[in-house]
C-alpha angles and dihedrals in degrees: 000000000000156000112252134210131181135164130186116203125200104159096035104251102123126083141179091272090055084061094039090051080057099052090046096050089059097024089130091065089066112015096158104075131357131197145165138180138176127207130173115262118187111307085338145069128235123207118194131187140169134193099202125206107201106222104149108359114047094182120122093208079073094066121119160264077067128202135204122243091261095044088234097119138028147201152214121170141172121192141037125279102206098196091049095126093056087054088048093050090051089048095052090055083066103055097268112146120200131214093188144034097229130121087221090071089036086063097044101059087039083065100043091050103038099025109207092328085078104050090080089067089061109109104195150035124325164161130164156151125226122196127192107188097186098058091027095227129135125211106198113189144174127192111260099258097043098247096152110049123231132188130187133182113201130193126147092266101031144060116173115168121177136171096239124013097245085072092057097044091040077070105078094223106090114061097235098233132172115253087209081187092083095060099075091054094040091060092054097045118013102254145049118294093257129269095020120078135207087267121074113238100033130088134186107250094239123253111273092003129133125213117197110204116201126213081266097051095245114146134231115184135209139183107218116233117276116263117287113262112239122222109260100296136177111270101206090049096052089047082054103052077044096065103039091056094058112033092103102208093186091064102054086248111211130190132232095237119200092155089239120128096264100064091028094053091051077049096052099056097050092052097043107025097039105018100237117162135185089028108167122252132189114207133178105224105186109231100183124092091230106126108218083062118144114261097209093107093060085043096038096054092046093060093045090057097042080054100042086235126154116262127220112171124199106209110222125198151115095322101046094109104071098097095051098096088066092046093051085048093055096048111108087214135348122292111177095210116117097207085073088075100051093043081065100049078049102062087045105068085038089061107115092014111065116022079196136029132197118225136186098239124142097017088099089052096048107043102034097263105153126093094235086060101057090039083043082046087052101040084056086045098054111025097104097054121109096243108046097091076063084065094060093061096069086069082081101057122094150171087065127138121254101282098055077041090069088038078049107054094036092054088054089053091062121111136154095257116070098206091052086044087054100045080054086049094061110037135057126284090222106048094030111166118188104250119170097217093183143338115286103226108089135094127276088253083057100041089055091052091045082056104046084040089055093054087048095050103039110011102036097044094046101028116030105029094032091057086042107047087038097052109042085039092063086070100040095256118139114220119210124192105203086191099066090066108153083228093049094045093047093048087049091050082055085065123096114230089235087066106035090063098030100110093023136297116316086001092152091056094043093058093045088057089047095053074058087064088255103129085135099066095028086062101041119119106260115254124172133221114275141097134291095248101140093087088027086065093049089072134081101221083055098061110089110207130011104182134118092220107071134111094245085072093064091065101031124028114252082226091063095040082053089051090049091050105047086038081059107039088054095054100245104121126009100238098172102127096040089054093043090064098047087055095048096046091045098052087040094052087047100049089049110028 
């Protein structure tokens, strides 16, 4: 696990310190070793650098960047392959000799062997950059579902890739402007349109794609092929063997424990299936008396103690954001999920306790677990009958409590075209923007898999896992998601969506909790990770910022923030997560403009 730099040089302006200025910048994603090195490539110059974080192998021969034995190629690599000793084994069959025990040179000598073909046999989390000197040519690669994060900056005398933004801008050599384009689509739906960022000139190299890069610097991209589909097997077995490759003992691993059935389930298995015991496990408990507070800490202490786990509890409460100012200050660019947050509080208190935590993340996405799939699965269900223009019409109604809110909001998303009742389904009511998501004319089966396929491949990648990885890597903790197993992913994807969703969202985990002796959890009310901010908002002392001169103005009218508020304060709408991203954004344009 570690934080990578890299500049390519064509008109002779860069220079180590430029590089230097980079490692520093994300020195907290790899504080065990760090290295650097510069060799001439074509015209031009490359600098590499790694800060490197020792989670395996502790050897310092395993540092990077890493050469090969004949100094011809070169690599610098973030992430774990978790078949790596299959690879290495293979390798070994063709004359290959080792001098470590580390994935890193594993996948050094893979490449250098299978090029980019053989990128689509990695199972695990990475991003990386490949050099071959001889040839001057750079392979450039991210993990399919953008579990590693990965920026670049490109102009036609510059290069500059980084594992977090604040690496390309630290440089000097990129003027940090605002893409005032992402604003729009952050306000619908929480995060940046991908692959551009909000800073102009920088883009997110995209989940699972490969860029080429040529002596001159000139770029060639490529999607890798999806992930191989596995013949019909057995579910509860793969998330086993899951589990079991990546739970890292030597590390003390924890688990980011919300007692719903994702992480419980992780826990479960360690517990059951292996034996482990005093595994530690990292768990919000709301303190406050506000009532829309998260239950996780009740559930959460429960499964810890079905599991004979350790528990560490984070108290929320009214308070808890008096560190936000610090968290806002150390995101590369503005995520409107409140789970963010508290993954950061998380990984604080795990800080000298677990080296590595398992989280949850990815199993919503692959097995239909969101409230919006299974009422996208019966929309799909139900759209033809006779009565279902009557439901529309309850978009109109008003003055109701929470629950015929929610009737209320999901009957107003509805439209003739899936695809346009989807994209509803996953941005906000009160920033909505027109974006065609798919075609229309494909079957209900197609439409649902459209739809499970749109959250993998844009929620999950700059939502879920970009909170995630950011958060728990500011304090030099490396985040695995057992779910998003190459082998798992590639046996869900095997299941038709009849049958995924056929006795309710995630029913096949949930079973398989159950068989665990976990019911509880399996039938708890799904509740995602994020703070209790609906009462907080409610409050005065909670509002950050009340003048007229301020940059958020520029981009939402003081006179509708005043309408969300007060909409919000008199309890007739629950506003929580539009206001969340206008504070957010506010505090982050602030801190940074």
């Amino acid at each position: 696990m570690c934080g990578i730099s890299m500049i390519l040089d064509f008109d002779g302006k860069a220079r180590t310190e430029h590089l230097q200025q980079m490692m520093q910048a994300i020195k907290h994603r790899g504080p065990d070793a760090s290295q650097h090195m510069e060799k001439p490539f074509g015209k031009g110059i490359v600098f590499l650098g790694s800060n490197r974080l020792q989670i395996i192998d502790k050897d310092n021969n395993s540092n990077q960047p890493f050469l090969s034995q004949d100094g011809r190629y070169a690599l610098i690599f973030n992430g774990e392959i978790y078949n790596y000793e299959n690879l290495r084994n293979e390798l070994l069959t063709s004359g290959v000799q080792f001098k470590t025990r580390s994935d890193t040179e594993v996948l050094l000598y893979w490449l250098i062997k299978r090029g980019k073909d053989g990128i689509q046999q990695l199972n695990g989390m990475f991003a990386f950059v490949f050099i071959n000197f001889e040839s001057c040519e750079i392979l450039i690669a991210r993990d399919p579902f953008g579990i590693k994060p990965l920026f670049i900056h490109q102009t036609t005398n510059h290069l500059i890739v980084s594992s977090e933004i604040q690496g390309i801008l630290s440089t000097g050599l990129v003027d940090k402007q605002l893409n005032e384009d992402a604003i729009p689509h952050y306000l619908a739906y929480k995060y940046a349109p991908r692959p551009r960022t909000f800073f102009k000139d920088i883009e997110e190299v995209m989940s699972g794609t490969i860029w080429e890069i040529d002596k001159n610097g000139k770029s060639e991209k490529s999607l890798l092929p999806e992930q191989t589909q596995e013949e019909r097997r057995d579910i509860k077995q793969l998330l086993i063997d899951s589990v079991v490759q990546q739970y890292a003992k030597n590390n003390n691993t924890g688990i980011m424990l919300s007692g719903g059935v994702d992480s419980t389930l992780l826990l479960a298995i360690l517990n059951k299936e292996l034996g482990y015991r005093n595994i530690p496990v990292f768990s919000v408990a709301s303190k406050g008396k506000n009532r829309f507070d998260t239950k996780d800490g009740s559930f959460a202490v429960k499964a810890a103690n079905l599991y004979q786990a350790e528990y560490n509890e984070i108290g929320i409460n009214e308070n808890s954001l008096e560190e936000i100012d610090n968290y806002i200050e150390s995101l590369g660019q503005p995520i409107a999920d409140s789970g963010g947050y508290l993954t950061w509080l998380i990984a604080q208190k795990a800080v000298g306790k677990s080296k590595v935590l398992l989280s949850g993340a990815g199993a919503d996405e692959l097995f239909g677990g969101y409230n919006r799939h299974k009422a996208f699965y019966n929309y799909l269900k139900y759209r033809d009958k006779p009565w279902f223009p009557l439901l529309k019409q309850g978009g109109k109604l008003s003055g109701f409590s929470n629950k015929m809110n929610q009737l209320k909001k999901l009957a107003s998303s509805i439209e003739d075209d899936p695809s346009t009742t989807f994209n509803n389904f996953i941005q906000s009511d009160s920033f909505r923007i027109t974006n065609k998501l798919w075609e229309n004319n494909l079957s209900n089966e197609e439409h649902l898999r459209k739809a499970l396929s749109h959250d993998q491949q844009n929620y999950l990648g700059a939502d879920v896992l970009a909170i995630t990885d950011h958060a728990t890597m500011q304090y030099s903790i490396e985040t695995r998601v057992p779910y998003l197993d190459s082998r798992l992913i590639g046996a869900a994807r095997n299941i038709s969506d009849s049958q995924l969703l056929k006795n309710g969202s995630k029913w096949m985990l949930k079973e398989q909790l159950s068989n665990y002796g976990g019911k509880a959890f399996a039938m708890r009310k799904k509740q995602g990770l994020g703070l209790p901010m609906n009462g907080w908002l409610k409050e005065e002392k909670h509002w950050f910022f009340n003048s007229k001169e301020q940059l958020i103005h520029e981009f939402i009218p003081q006179k509708k923030i005043t309408e969300l508020r007060k909409l919000h304060v008199k309890g007739k709408e629950n506003l929580t997560q539009e206001l969340w991203r206008i504070l957010l954004l506010h505090k982050w344009l602030s801190l940074n403009f």
